[in-house]
C-alpha positions in Angstrom: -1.3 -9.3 39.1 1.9 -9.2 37.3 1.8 -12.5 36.1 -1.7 -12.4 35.3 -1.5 -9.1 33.2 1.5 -10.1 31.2 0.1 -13.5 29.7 -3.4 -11.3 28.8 -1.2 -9.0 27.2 1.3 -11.8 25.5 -2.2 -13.9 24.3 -3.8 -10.5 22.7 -0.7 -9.5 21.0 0.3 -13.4 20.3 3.8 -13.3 21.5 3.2 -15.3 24.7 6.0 -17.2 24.3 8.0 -14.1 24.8 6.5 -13.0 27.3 6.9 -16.3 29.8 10.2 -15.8 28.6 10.2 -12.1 30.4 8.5 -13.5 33.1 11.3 -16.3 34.0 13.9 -13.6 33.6 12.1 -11.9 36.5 11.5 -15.0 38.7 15.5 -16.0 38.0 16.6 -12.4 38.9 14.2 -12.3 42.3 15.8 -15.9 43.2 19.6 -14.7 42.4 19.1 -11.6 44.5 16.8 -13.8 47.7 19.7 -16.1 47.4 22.3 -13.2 47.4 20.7 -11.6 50.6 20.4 -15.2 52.7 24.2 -16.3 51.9 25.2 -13.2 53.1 23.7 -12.6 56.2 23.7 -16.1 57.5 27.6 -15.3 58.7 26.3 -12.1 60.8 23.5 -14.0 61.8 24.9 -17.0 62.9 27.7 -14.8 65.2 24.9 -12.7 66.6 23.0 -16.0 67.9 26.6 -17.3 68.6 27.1 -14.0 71.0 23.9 -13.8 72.7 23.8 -17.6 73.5 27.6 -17.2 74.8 26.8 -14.6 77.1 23.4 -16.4 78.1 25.7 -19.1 79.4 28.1 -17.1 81.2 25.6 -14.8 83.5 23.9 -17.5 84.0 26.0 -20.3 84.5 29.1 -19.0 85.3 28.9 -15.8 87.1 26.8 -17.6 89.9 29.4 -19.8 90.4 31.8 -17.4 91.1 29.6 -14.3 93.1 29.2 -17.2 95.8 33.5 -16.4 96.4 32.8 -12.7 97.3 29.1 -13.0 98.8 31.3 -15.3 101.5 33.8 -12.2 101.8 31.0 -10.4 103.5 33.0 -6.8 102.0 31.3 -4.1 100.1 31.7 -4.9 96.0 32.7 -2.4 93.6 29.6 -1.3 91.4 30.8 -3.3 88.0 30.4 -6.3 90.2 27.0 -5.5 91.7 25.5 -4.9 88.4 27.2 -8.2 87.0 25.6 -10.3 90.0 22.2 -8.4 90.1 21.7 -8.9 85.8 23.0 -12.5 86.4 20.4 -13.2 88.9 17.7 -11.5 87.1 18.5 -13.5 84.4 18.5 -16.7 86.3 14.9 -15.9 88.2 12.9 -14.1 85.2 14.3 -15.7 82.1 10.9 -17.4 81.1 9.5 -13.7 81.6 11.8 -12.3 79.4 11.5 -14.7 76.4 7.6 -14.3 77.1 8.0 -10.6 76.9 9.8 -11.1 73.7 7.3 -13.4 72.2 4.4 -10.9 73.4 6.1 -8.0 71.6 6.6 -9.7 68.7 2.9 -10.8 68.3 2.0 -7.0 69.3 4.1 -5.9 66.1 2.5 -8.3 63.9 -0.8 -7.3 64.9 0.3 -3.7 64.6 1.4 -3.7 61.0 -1.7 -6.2 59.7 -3.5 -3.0 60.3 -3.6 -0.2 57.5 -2.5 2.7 60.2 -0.1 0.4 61.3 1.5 -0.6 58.5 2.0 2.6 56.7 4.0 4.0 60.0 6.1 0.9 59.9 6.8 1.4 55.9 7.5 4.8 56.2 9.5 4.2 58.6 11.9 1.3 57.7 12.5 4.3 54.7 14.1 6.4 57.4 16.3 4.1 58.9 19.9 5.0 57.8 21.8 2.8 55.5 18.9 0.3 55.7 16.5 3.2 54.1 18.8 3.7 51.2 18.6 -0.2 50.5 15.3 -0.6 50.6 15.1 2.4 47.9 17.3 0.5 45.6 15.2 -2.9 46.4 12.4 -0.5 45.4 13.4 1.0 42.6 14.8 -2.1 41.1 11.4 -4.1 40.9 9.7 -1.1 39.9 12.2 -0.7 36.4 12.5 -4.1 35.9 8.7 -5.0 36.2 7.2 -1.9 34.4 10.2 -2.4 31.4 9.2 -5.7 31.5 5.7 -5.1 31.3 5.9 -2.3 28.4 7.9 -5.0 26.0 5.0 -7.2 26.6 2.7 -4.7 24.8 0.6 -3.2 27.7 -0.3 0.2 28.2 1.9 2.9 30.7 -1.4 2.9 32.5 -1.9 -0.5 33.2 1.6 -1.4 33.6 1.3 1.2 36.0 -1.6 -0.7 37.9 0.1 -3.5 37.9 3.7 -2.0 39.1 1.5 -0.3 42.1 0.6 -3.7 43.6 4.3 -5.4 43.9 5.9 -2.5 45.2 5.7 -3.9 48.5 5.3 -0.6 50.7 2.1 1.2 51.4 4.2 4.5 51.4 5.2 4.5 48.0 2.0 2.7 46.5 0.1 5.4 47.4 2.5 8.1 45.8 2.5 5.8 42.9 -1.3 6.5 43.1 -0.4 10.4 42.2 2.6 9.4 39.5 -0.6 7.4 38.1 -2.7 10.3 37.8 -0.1 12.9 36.8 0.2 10.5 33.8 -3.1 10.4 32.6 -3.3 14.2 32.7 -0.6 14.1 30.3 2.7 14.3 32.4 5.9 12.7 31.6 6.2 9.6 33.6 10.1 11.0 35.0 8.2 14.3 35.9 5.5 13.0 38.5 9.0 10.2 39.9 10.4 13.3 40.4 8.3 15.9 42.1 7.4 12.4 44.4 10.8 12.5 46.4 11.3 9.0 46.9 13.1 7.8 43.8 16.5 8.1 42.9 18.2 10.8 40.7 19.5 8.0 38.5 16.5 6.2 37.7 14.7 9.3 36.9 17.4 10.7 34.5 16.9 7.4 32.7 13.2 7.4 32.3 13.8 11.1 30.8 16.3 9.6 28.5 13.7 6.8 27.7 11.3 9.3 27.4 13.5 11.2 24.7 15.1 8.5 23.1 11.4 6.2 22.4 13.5 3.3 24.1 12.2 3.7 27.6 11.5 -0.1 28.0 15.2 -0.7 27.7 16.6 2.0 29.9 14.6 0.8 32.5 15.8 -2.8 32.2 19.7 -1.0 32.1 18.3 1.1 35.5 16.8 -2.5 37.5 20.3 -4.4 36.5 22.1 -1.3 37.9 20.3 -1.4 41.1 20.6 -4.8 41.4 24.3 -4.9 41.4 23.9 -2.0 43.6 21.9 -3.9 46.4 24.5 -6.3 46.4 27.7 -3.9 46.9 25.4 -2.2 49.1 24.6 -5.3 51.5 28.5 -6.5 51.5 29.4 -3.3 52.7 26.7 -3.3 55.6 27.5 -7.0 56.5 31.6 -5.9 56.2 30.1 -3.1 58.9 28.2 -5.7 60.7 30.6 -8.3 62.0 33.4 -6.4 63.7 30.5 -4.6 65.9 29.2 -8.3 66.9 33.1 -8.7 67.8 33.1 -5.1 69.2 30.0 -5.7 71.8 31.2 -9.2 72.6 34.5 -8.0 73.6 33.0 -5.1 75.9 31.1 -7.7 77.5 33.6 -9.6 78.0 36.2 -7.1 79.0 33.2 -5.3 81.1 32.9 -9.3 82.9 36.8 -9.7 83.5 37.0 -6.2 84.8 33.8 -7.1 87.4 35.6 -10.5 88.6 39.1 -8.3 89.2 38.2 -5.5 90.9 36.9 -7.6 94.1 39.8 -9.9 93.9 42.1 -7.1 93.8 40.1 -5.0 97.1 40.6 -8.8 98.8 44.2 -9.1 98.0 44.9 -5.4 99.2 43.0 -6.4 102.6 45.3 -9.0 103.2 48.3 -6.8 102.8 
């Protein structure tokens, strides 16, 4: 639709070159900021795979091996240890029932959100999620002042632009209140009045649409707003990936603490026997 409405608008007012010109600048800045978001998380990613694989291996592989030591004891085991031998051999028996279960959920979400019910709960929440909420706002926010700047230089109308900015939001929560910004504008509101009373937006990129608004240069404050955002998501996602990869370290040292702590406590019950 985007692309669509921009070269109609571009061939009536005969400045299509221009507009494919706008058009790549939105492709180039959708690619810097995809490539932005895969470079970063392929680190935390990679150590979280790392993590579970490691401990895969070790309560299955390993903490068999060395169970068989204190079964032989015949003595009673201290509870870490029974709960590290009886999650090792679940492990080892139901592991194909567990990466099925997986599989089935996963298929049970997708089906889920592909309906309308479904995915309007799922939108509204990943909005409520801390820290990731707040991201996806300024993801939001971005495309919509960078595509309805975009599409006002190009010569269309606020109402169409609208239209048109509706369907690549990319969450049913906030296309429908676009919906009510839509017609709150054609009964002669402000287009940062409408943003406002919505409660979804940011303060920022509403106090530049009023100064648009004011100032007759709105299609430029809302390219200023999307570059601002954009620079934001990034800071944003260091700082969650920077938060992200001493937990991974966190939880696998726990784990691995929690393990040592499991294979001690019987050896140390043994040697206190013998004394």
């Amino acid at each position: 639709d985007l692309y669509c409405n921009m070269v109609g608008a571009g061939e009536a007012s005969g400045a299509l070159e221009q507009v494919l010109q706008r058009l790549a600048d939105i492709l180039e800045h959708q690619a810097k900021l995809r490539a932005k978001l895969i470079s970063t998380l392929t680190y935390p990613a990679f150590m979280g795979v790392f993590a579970v694989a490691l401990i895969t291996f070790l309560m299955m592989v390993i903490v068999p091996k060395i169970t068989t030591i204190f079964e032989k004891q015949k003595q009673e085991l201290p509870g870490p240890t029974k709960l590290m031998i009886g999650t090792s051999r679940f492990l080892g028996h139901y592991w194909w029932l567990i990466i099925l279960a997986i599989i089935g959920l996963f298929f049970l979400w997708r089906a889920w959100v592909s309906t309308a019910r479904g995915r309007k709960v799922w939108d509204r929440l990943r909005l409520n999620v801390p820290l990731y909420g707040m991201l996806q706002v300024k993801l939001i926010s971005a495309r919509f002042a960078r595509t309805l700047g975009t599409m006002l230089q190009s010569g269309l109308t606020m109402m169409k632009a609208l239209d048109v900015v509706r369907s690549v939001i990319g969450n049913t929560v906030i296309e429908e209140v676009m919906g009510d910004v839509k017609a709150d504008v054609r009964r002669g509101k402000d287009l940062a009045r409408p943003l406002k009373e919505a409660g979804f937006f940011p303060p920022m990129l509403i106090h530049m649409i009023e100064l648009g608004q004011r100032s007759g240069e709105m299609e430029n404050m809302l390219l200023k707003v999307a570059d601002t955002y954009d620079d934001d998501v990034r800071l944003t996602l260091d700082a969650l990936v920077g938060l992200l990869e001493p937990i991974i370290i966190i939880v696998m040292g726990l784990f691995v603490g929690f393990l040592v702590l499991s294979v001690l406590l019987p050896i140390l019950t043994m040697s206190a026997n013998v004394h």
